[in-house]
BALOBA-1460 file (C-alpha; in Angstrom, 3 decimals):
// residues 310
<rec num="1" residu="x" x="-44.984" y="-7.969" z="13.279"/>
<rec num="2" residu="x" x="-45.782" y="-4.506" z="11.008"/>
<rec num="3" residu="x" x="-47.916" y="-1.850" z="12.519"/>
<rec num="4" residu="x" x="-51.648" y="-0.889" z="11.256"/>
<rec num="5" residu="x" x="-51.890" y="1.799" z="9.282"/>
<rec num="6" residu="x" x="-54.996" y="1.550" z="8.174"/>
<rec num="7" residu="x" x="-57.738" y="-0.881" z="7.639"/>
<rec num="8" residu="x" x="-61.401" y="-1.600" z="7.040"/>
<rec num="9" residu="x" x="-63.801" y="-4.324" z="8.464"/>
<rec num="10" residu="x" x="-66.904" y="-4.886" z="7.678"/>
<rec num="11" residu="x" x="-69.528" y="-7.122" z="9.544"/>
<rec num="12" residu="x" x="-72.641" y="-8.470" z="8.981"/>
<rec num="13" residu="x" x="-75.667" y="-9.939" z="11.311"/>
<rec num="14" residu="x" x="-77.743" y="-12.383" z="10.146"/>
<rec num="15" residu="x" x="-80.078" y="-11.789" z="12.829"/>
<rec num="16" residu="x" x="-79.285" y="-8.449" z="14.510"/>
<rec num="17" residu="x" x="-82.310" y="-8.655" z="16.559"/>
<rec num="18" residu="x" x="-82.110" y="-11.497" z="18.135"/>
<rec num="19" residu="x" x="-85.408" y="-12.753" z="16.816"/>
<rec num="20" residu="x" x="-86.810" y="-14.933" z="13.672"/>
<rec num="21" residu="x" x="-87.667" y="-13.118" z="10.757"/>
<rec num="22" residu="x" x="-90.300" y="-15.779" z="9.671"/>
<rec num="23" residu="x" x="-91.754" y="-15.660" z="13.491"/>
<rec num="24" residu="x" x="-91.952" y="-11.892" z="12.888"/>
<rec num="25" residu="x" x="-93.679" y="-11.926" z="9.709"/>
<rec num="26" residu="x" x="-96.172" y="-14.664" z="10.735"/>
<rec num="27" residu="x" x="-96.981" y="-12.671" z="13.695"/>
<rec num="28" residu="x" x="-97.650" y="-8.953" z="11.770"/>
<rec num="29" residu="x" x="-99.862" y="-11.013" z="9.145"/>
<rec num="30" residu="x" x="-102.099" y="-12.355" z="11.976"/>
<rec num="31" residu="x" x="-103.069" y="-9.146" z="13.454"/>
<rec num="32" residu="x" x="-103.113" y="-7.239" z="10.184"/>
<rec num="33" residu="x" x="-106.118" y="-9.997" z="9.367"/>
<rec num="34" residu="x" x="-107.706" y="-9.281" z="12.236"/>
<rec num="35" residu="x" x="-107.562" y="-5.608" z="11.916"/>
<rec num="36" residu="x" x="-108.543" y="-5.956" z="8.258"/>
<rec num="37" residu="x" x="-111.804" y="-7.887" z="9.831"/>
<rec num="38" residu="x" x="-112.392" y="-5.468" z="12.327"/>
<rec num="39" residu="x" x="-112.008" y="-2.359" z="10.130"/>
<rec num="40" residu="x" x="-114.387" y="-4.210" z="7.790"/>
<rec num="41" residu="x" x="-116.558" y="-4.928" z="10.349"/>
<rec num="42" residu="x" x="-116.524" y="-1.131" z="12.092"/>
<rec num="43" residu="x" x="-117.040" y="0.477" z="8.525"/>
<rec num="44" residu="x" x="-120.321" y="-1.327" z="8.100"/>
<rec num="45" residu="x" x="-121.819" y="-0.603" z="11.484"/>
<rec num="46" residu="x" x="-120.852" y="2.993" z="11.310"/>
<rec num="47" residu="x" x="-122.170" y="3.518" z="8.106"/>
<rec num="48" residu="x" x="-125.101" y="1.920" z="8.970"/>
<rec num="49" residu="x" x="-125.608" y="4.418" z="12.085"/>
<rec num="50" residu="x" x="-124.739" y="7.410" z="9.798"/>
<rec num="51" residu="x" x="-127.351" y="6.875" z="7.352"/>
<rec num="52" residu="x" x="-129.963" y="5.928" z="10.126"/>
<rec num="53" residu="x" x="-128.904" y="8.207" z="12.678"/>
<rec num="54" residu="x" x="-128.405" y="11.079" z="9.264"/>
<rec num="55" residu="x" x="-124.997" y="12.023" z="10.738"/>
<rec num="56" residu="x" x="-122.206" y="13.291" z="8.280"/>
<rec num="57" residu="x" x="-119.436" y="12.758" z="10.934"/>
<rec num="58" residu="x" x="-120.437" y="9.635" z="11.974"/>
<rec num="59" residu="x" x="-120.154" y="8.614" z="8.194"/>
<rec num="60" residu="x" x="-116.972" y="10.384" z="7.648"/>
<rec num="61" residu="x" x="-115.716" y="8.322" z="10.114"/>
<rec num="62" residu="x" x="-116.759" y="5.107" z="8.330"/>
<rec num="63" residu="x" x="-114.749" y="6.098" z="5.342"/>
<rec num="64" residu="x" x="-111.695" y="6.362" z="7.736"/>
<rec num="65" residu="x" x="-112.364" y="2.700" z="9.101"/>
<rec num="66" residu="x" x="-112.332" y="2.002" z="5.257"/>
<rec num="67" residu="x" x="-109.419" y="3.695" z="4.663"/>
<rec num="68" residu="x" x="-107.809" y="1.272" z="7.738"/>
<rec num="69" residu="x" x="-108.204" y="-1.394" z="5.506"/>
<rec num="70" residu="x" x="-106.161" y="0.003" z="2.458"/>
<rec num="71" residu="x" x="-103.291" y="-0.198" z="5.057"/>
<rec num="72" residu="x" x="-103.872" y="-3.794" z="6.304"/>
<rec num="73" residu="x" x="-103.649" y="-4.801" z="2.753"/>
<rec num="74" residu="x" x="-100.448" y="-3.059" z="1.965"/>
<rec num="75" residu="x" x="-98.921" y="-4.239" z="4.780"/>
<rec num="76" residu="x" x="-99.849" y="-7.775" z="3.834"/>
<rec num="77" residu="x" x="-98.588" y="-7.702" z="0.740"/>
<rec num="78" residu="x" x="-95.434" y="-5.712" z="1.668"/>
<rec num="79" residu="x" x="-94.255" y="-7.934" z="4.433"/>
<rec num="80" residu="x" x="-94.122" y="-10.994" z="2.428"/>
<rec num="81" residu="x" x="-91.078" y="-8.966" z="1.170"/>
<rec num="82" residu="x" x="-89.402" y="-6.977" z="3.589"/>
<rec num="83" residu="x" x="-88.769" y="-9.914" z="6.080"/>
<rec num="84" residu="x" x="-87.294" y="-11.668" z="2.870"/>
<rec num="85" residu="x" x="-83.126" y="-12.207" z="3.935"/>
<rec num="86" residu="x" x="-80.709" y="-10.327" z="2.434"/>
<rec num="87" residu="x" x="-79.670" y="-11.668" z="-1.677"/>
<rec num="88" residu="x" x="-76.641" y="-10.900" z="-4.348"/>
<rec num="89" residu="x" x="-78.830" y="-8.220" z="-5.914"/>
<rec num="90" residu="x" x="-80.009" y="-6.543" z="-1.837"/>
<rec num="91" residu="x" x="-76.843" y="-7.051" z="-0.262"/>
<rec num="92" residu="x" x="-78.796" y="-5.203" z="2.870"/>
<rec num="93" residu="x" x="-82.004" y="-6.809" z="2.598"/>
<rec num="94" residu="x" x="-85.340" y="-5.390" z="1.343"/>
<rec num="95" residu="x" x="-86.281" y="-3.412" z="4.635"/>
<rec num="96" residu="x" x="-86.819" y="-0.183" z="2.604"/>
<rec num="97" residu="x" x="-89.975" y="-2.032" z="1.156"/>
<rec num="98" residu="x" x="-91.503" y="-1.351" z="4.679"/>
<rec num="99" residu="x" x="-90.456" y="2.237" z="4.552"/>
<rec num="100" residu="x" x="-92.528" y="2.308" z="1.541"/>
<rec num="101" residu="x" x="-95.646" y="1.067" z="3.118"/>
<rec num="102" residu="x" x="-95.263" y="3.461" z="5.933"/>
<rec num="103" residu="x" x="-95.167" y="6.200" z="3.625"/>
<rec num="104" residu="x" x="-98.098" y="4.965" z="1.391"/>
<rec num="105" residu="x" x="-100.090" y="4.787" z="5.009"/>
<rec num="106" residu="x" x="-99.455" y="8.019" z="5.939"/>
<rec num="107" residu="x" x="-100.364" y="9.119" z="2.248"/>
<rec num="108" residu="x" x="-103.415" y="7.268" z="2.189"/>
<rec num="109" residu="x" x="-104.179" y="9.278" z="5.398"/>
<rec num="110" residu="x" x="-104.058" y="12.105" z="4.265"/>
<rec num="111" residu="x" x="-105.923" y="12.292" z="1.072"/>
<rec num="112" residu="x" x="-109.207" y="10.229" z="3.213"/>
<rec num="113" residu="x" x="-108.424" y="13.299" z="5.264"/>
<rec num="114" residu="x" x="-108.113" y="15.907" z="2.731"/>
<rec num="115" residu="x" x="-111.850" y="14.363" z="1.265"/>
<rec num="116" residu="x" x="-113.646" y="14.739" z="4.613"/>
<rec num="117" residu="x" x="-112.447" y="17.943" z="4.770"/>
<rec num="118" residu="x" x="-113.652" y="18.893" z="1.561"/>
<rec num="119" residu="x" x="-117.305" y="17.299" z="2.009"/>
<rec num="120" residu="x" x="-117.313" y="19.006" z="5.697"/>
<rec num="121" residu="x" x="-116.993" y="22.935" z="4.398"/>
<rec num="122" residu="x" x="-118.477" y="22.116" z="0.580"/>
<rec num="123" residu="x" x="-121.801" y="20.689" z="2.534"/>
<rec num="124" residu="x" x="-121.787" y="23.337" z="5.794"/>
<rec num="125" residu="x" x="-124.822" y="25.389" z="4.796"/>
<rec num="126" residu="x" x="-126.787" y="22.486" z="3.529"/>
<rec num="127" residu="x" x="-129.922" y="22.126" z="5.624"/>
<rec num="128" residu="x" x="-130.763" y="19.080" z="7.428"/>
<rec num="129" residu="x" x="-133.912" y="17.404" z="6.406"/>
<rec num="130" residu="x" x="-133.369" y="15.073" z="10.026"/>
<rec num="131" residu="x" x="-131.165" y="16.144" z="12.876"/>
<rec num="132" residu="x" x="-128.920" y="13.365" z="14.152"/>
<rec num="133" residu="x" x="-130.155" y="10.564" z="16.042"/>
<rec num="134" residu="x" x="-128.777" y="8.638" z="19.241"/>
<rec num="135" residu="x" x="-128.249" y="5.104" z="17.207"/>
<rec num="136" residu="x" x="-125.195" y="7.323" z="16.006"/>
<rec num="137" residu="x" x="-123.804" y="8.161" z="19.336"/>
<rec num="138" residu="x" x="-124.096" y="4.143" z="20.060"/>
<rec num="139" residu="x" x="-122.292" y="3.327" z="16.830"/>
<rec num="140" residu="x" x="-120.045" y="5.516" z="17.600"/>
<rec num="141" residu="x" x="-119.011" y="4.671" z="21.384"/>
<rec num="142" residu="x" x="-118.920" y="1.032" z="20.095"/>
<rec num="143" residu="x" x="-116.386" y="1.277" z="17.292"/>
<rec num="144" residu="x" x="-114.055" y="3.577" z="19.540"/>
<rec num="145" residu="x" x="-113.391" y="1.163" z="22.496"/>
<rec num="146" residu="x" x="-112.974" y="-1.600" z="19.770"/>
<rec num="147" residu="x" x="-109.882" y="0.729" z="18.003"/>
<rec num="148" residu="x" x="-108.415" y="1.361" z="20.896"/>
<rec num="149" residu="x" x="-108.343" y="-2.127" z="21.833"/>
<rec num="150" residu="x" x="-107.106" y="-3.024" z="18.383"/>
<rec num="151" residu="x" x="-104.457" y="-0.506" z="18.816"/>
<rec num="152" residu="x" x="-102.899" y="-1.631" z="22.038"/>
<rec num="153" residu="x" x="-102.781" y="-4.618" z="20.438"/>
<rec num="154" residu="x" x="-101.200" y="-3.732" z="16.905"/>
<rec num="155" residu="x" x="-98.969" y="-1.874" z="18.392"/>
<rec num="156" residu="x" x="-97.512" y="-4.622" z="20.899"/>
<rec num="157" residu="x" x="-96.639" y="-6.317" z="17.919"/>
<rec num="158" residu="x" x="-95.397" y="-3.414" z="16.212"/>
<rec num="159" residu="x" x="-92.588" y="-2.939" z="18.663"/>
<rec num="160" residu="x" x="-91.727" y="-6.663" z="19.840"/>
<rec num="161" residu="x" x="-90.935" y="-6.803" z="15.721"/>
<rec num="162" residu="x" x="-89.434" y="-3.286" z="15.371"/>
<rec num="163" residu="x" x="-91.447" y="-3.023" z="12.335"/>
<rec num="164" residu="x" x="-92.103" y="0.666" z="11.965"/>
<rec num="165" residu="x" x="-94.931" y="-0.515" z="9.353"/>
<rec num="166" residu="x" x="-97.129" y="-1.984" z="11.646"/>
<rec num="167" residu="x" x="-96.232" y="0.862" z="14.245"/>
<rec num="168" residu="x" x="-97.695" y="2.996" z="11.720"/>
<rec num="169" residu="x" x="-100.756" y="1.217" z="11.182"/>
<rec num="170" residu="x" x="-101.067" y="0.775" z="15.174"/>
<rec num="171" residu="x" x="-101.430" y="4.366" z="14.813"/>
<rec num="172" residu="x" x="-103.831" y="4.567" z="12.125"/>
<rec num="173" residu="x" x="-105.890" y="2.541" z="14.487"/>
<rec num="174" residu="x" x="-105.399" y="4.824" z="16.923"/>
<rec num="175" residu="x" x="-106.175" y="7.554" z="14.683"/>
<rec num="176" residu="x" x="-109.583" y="6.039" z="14.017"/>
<rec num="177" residu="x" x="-110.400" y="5.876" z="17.791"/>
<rec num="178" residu="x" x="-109.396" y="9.787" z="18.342"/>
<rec num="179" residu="x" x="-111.542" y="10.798" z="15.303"/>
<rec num="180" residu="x" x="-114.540" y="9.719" z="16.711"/>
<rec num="181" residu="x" x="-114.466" y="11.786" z="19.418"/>
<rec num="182" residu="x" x="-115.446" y="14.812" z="17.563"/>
<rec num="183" residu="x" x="-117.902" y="13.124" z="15.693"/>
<rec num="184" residu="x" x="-119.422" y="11.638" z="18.976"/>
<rec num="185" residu="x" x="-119.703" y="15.063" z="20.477"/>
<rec num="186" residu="x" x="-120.882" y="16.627" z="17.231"/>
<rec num="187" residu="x" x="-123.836" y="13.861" z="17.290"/>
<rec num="188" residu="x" x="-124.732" y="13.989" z="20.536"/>
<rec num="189" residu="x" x="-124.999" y="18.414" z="20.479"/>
<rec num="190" residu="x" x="-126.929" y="17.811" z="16.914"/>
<rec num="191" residu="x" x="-129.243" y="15.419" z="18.702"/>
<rec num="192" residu="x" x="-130.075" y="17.220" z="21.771"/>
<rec num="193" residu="x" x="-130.497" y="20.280" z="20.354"/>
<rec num="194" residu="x" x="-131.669" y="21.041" z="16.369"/>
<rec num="195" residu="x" x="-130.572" y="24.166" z="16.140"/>
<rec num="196" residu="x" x="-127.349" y="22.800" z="16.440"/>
<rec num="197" residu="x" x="-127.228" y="20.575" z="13.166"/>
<rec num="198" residu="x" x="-124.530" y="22.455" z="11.784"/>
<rec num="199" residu="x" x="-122.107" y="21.118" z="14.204"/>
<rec num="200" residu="x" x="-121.930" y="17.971" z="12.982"/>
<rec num="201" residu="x" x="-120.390" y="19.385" z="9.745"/>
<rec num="202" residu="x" x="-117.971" y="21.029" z="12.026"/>
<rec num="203" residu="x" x="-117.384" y="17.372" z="13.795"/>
<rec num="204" residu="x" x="-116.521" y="15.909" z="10.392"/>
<rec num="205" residu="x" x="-113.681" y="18.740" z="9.928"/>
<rec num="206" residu="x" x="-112.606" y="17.941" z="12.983"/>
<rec num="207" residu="x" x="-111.866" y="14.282" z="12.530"/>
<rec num="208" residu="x" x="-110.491" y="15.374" z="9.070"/>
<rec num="209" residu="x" x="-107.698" y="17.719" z="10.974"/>
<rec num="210" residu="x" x="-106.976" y="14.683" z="13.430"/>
<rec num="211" residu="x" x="-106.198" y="12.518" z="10.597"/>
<rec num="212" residu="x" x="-104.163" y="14.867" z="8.468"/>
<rec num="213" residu="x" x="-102.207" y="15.441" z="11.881"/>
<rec num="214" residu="x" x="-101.710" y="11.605" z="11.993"/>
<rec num="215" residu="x" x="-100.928" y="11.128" z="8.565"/>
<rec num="216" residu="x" x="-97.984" y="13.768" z="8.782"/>
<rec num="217" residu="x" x="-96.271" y="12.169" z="11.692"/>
<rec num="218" residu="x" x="-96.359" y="8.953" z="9.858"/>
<rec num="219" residu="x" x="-94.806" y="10.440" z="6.062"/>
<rec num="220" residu="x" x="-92.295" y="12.400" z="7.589"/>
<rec num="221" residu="x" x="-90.020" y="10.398" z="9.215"/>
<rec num="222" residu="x" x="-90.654" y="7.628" z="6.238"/>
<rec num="223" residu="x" x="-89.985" y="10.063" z="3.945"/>
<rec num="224" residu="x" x="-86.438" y="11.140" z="6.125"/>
<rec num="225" residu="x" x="-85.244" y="7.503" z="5.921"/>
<rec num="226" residu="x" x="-85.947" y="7.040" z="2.090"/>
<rec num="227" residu="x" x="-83.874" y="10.383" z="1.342"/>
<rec num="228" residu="x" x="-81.083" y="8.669" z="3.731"/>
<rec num="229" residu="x" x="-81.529" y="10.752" z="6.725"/>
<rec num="230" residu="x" x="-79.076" y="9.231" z="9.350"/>
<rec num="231" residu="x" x="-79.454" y="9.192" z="13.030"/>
<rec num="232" residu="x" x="-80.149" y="11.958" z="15.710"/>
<rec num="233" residu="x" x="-77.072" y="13.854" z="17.390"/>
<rec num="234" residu="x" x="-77.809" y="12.045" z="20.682"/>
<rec num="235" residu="x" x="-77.825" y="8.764" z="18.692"/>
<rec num="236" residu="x" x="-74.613" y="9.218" z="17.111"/>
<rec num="237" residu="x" x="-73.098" y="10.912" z="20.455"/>
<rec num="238" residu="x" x="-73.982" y="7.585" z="22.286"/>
<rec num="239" residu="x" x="-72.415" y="5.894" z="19.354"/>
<rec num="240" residu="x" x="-69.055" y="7.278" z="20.029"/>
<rec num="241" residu="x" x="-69.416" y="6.803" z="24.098"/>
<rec num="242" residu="x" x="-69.913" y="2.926" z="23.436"/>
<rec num="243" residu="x" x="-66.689" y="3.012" z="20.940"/>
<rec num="244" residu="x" x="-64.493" y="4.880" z="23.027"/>
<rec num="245" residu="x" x="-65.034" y="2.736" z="25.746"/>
<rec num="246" residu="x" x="-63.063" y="-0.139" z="24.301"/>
<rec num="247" residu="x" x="-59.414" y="-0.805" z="25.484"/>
<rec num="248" residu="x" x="-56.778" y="0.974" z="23.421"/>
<rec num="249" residu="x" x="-59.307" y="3.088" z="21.428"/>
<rec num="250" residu="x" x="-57.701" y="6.675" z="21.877"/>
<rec num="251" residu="x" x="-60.091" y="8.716" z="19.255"/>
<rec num="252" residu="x" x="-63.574" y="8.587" z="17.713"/>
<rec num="253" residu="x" x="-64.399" y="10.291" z="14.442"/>
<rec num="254" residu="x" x="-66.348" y="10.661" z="10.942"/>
<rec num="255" residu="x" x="-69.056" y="8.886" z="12.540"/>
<rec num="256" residu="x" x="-71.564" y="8.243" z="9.528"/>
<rec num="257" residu="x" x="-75.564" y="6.525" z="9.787"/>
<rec num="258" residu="x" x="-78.312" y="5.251" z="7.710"/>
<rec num="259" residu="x" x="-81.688" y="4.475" z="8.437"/>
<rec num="260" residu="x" x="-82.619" y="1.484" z="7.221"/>
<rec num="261" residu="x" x="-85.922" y="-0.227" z="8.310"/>
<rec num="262" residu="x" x="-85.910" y="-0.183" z="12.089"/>
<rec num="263" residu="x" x="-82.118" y="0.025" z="12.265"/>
<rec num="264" residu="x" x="-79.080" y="1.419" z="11.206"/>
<rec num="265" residu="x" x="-75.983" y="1.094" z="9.760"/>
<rec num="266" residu="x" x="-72.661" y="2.442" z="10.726"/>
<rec num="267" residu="x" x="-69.286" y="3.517" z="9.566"/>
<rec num="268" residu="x" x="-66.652" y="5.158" z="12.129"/>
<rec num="269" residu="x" x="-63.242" y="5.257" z="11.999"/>
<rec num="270" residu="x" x="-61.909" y="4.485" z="15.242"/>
<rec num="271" residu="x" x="-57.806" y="5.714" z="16.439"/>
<rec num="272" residu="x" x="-55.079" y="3.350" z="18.461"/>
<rec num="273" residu="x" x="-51.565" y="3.351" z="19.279"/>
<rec num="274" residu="x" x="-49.677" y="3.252" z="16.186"/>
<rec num="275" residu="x" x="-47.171" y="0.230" z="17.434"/>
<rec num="276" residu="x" x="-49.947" y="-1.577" z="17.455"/>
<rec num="277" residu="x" x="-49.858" y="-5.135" z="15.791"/>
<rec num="278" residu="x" x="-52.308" y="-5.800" z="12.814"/>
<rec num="279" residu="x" x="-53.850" y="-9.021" z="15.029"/>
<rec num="280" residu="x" x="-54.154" y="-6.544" z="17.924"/>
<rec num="281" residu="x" x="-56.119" y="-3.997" z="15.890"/>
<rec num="282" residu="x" x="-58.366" y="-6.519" z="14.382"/>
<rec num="283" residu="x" x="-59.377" y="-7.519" z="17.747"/>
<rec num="284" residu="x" x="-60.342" y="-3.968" z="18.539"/>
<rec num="285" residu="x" x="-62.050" y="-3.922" z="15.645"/>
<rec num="286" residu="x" x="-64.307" y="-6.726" z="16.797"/>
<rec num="287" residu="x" x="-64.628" y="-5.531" z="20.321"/>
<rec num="288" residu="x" x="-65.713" y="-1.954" z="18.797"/>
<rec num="289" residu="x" x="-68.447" y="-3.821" z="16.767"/>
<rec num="290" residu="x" x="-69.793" y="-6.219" z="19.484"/>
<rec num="291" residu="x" x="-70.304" y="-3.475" z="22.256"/>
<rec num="292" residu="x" x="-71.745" y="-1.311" z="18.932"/>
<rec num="293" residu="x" x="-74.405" y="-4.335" z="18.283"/>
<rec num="294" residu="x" x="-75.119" y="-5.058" z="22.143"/>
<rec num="295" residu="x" x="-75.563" y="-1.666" z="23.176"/>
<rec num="296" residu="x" x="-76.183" y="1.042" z="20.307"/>
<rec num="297" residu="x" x="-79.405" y="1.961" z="19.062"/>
<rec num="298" residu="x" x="-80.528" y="-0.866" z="17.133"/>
<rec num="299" residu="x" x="-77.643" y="-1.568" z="14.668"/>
<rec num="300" residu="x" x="-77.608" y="-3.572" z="11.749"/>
<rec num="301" residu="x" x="-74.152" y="-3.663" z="10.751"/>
<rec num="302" residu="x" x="-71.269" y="-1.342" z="11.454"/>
<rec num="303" residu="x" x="-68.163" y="-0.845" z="9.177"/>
<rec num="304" residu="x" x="-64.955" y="-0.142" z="11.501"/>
<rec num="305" residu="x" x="-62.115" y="1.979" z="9.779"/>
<rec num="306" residu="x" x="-59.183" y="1.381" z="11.746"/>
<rec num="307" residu="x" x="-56.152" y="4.390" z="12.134"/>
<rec num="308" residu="x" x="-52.345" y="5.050" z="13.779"/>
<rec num="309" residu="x" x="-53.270" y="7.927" z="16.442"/>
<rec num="310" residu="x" x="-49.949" y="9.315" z="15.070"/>
């Protein structure tokens, strides 16, 4: 039987994760409606503490719980089509579509952010006609533990779907939760002492700051994967451990990745004895891509180039 000299096999997963796509996507629209609900709700209670309690923080931080909502809704609509399987015309499915959505989250972020910032310093030597009152320090404590509870929660789902989507939006949550904790303190210093009014301009800046923070760490790595980043150096360096631990595989090299959703996909070309038997190498071949699937870093499909060592 002729030796291998070279050769190239590709394979595909139908289900790399293990899990059901429509399960998944049943499961991410259910909590995005409740966190749709729940931002809803949050926005009208804070704003209706802000105007009574004459808090500018406490306000800006209803427009962020608005904001949350301009997420839910593009991650409903979005993944309708990124759990959609793979067709002639997306031979790797439509998981970029959720890349999208994370970056128009952290977008959105940022320009809510980028506003209360603006409306903080434009309005910082306005004087008060009231000073802030406690109903604002109660709206505020209120909507906090809820976010935090609707975080834990988003985010659970999140990761058991490996959708980096509603990870983001988890965050977002998150993000609305942290902000109020400058505007809590800026409220409660405005309301114990008058002379202190100003600070709840300063509180306003603050929670713009914490946002813009959030809203980077959610474009940036979105923005990596659409420009075809690939994966870390420890990634790829596990990558070749788990291939060169199959019998008969002498040599590991021009290891290439792509992001792709919550996965990746791989190309390697992978060295054996050159006597080796074309049936013999194709079973490396599969062994090599198994052990990749099992035990790499969330793999979506792997293409294995197969080479003589000689």
């Amino acid at each position: 039987m002729g030796t291998v000299r070279a050769m190239s096999l590709t394979t595909h997963t139908e289900n790399p994760e293990g899990s059901t796509p429509a399960r998944h996507a049943l499961q991410i629209q259910r909590i995005t409606w409740i966190g749709l609900l729940v931002n809803l709700f949050l926005a009208m209670v804070k704003f209706m503490v802000g105007f009574m309690g004459s808090s500018q923080a406490v306000i800006a931080d209803a427009v962020h719980s608005l904001s949350d909502m301009t997420t839910d809704i593009a991650v409903l609509l979005g993944v309708r089509f990124w759990t959609a399987p793979a067709d002639e015309d997306h031979p790797y499915g439509h998981w970029r579509i959720e890349t999208l959505v994370t970056a128009v989250i952290g977008i959105s972020l940022a320009a809510v952010a980028l506003g209360i910032g603006y409306k903080s310093l434009s309005t910082m030597r306005e004087v008060h006609l009231k000073q802030p009152g406690w109903i604002a320090i109660a709206g505020v404590m209120f909507s906090m533990l809820i976010k935090e509870l609707l975080y834990h929660w988003t985010l659970a789902v999140g990761k058991s779907s490996k959708s980096t989507a509603v990870t983001a939006n988890a965050w977002h949550h998150r993000s609305d939760a942290v902000s109020s904790i400058p505007a809590l303190l800026a409220v409660a210093a405005a309301a114990f002492n008058p002379d202190w009014v100003f600070i709840d301009h300063v509180g306003a800046l603050l929670v713009s700051l914490i946002i813009l923070k959030v809203s980077w760490d959610i474009i940036s790595p979105a923005f990596s994967e659409l420009t075809d980043q690939g994966a870390s150096q420890k990634e790829r360096e596990k990558i070749r451990s788990i291939a060169l631990e199959t019998n008969h595989v002498e040599r590991v090299h021009a290891v290439r990745t792509r992001k792709h959703g919550s996965g990746l996909f791989i190309d390697l070309h992978v060295q054996v004895p050159g006597d080796m038997s074309v049936r013999k190498g194709h079973e490396v071949c599969e062994i090599v891509k198994k052990q990749l699937i099992d035990k790499g870093p969330g793999i979506l499909d792997v293409v294995v180039h197969l080479e003589p060592s000689d």
